[in-house]
C-alpha positions in Angstrom: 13.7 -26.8 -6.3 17.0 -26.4 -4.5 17.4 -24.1 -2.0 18.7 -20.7 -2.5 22.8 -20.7 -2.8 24.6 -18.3 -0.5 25.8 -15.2 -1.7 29.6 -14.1 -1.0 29.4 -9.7 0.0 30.2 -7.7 -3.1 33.1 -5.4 -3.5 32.5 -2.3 -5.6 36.5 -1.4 -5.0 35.9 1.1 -2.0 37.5 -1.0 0.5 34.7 -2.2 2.2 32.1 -5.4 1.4 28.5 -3.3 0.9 27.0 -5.9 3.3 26.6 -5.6 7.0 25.0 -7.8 9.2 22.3 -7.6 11.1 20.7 -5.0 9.2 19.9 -1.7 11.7 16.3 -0.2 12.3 15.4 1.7 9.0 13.8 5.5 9.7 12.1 6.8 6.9 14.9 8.7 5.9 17.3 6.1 5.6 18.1 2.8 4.4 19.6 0.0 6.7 22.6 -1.6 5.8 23.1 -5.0 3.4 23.4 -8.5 5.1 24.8 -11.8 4.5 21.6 -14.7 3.9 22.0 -17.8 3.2 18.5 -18.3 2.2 15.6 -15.7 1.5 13.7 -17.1 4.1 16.5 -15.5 6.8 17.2 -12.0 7.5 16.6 -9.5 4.3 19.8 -7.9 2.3 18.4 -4.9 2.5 15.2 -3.1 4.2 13.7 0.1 3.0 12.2 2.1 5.6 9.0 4.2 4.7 7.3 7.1 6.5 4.2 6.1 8.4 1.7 6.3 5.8 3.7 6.9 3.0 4.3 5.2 0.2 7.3 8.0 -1.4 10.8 6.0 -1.6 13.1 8.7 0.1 16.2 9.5 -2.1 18.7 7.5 0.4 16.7 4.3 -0.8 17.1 5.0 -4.3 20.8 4.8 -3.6 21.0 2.0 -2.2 18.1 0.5 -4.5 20.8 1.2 -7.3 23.3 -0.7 -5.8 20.9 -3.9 -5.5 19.7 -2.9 -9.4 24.0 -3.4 -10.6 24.2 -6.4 -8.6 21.3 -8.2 -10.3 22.4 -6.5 -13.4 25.9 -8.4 -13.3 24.4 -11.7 -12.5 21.4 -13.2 -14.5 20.7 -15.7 -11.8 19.9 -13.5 -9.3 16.0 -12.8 -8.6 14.6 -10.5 -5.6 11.8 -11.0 -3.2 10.3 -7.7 -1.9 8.4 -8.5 1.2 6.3 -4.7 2.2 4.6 -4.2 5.1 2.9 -1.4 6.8 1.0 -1.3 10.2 0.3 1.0 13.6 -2.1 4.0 13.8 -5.8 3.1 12.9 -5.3 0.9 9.6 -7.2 -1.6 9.0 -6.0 -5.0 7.8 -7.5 -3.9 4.3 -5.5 -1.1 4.3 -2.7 -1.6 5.6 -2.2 -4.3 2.8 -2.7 -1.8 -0.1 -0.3 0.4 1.6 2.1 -2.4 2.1 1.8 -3.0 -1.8 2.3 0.5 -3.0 5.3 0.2 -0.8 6.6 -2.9 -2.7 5.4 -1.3 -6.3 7.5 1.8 -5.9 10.3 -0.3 -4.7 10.0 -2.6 -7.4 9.3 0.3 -10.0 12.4 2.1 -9.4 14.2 -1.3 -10.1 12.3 -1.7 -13.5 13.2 1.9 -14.1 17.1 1.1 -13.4 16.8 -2.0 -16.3 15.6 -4.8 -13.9 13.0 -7.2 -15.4 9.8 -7.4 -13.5 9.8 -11.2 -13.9 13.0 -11.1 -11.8 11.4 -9.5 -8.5 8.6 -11.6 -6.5 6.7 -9.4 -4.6 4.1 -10.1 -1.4 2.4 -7.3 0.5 1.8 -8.1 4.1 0.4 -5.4 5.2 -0.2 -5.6 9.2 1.5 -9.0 9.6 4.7 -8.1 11.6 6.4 -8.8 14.4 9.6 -6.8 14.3 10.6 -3.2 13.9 10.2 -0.5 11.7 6.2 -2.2 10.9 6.6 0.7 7.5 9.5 -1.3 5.5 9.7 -3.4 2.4 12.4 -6.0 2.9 14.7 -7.2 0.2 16.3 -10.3 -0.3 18.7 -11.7 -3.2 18.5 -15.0 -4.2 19.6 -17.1 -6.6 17.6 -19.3 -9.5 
């Protein structure tokens, strides 16, 4: 299989790209910024930061969720990977892994919600395994078929 092809930043007509790069610390509250990636191995397009804990999208990541949800929506050949984690306090690998997928299954049920095909988004659920900052996120990354 060929390696995933480059996207170009989208313009939405509001003078300014929609991606950023690197993408910023995600609090709870928020949602960090879009980034270039050549592959979906590299940095993600866009991280979704969760409240220690929680598995409740806040409503600044269903905004940006719907941007993400038009782009794939315009282009057919575009598939996500959702990569959730989850990890601090006293979890335990077991559940910080179920946290880390209700994470990822909200994320990818207010996609399916906005008209995105489930057979579109891969999603893994690492739970404790991470290195980097915020550990309660679910990364996103757009590549293409």
């Amino acid at each position: 299989m060929a390696p995933a092809a480059p996207l170009s930043p989208a313009d939405d007509g509001d003078g300014e790209s929609g991606l950023l790069s690197p993408p910023p610390v995600a609090a709870p509250e928020e949602v960090a910024a879009l980034s270039v990636m050549p592959q979906a191995t590299e940095a993600p397009h866009l991280r979704i930061g969760f409240a220690p804990g929680s598995s409740e999208l806040a409503a600044g990541s269903a905004l940006a969720l719907d941007r993400i949800a038009s782009r794939l929506a315009a282009d057919e050949t575009l598939r996500l990977q959702l990569v959730a984690y989850a990890a601090g306090g006293d979890l335990t690998p077991g559940t910080a892994r179920r946290l880390a997928l209700a994470r990822a299954l909200a994320v990818r049920g207010h996609l399916i919600d906005r008209g995105i095909a489930s057979n579109r988004m891969d999603v893994r659920a690492l739970g404790d395994q991470v290195e980097d900052e915020p550990f309660d996120r679910v990364d996103l990354s757009v590549v293409r078929r």
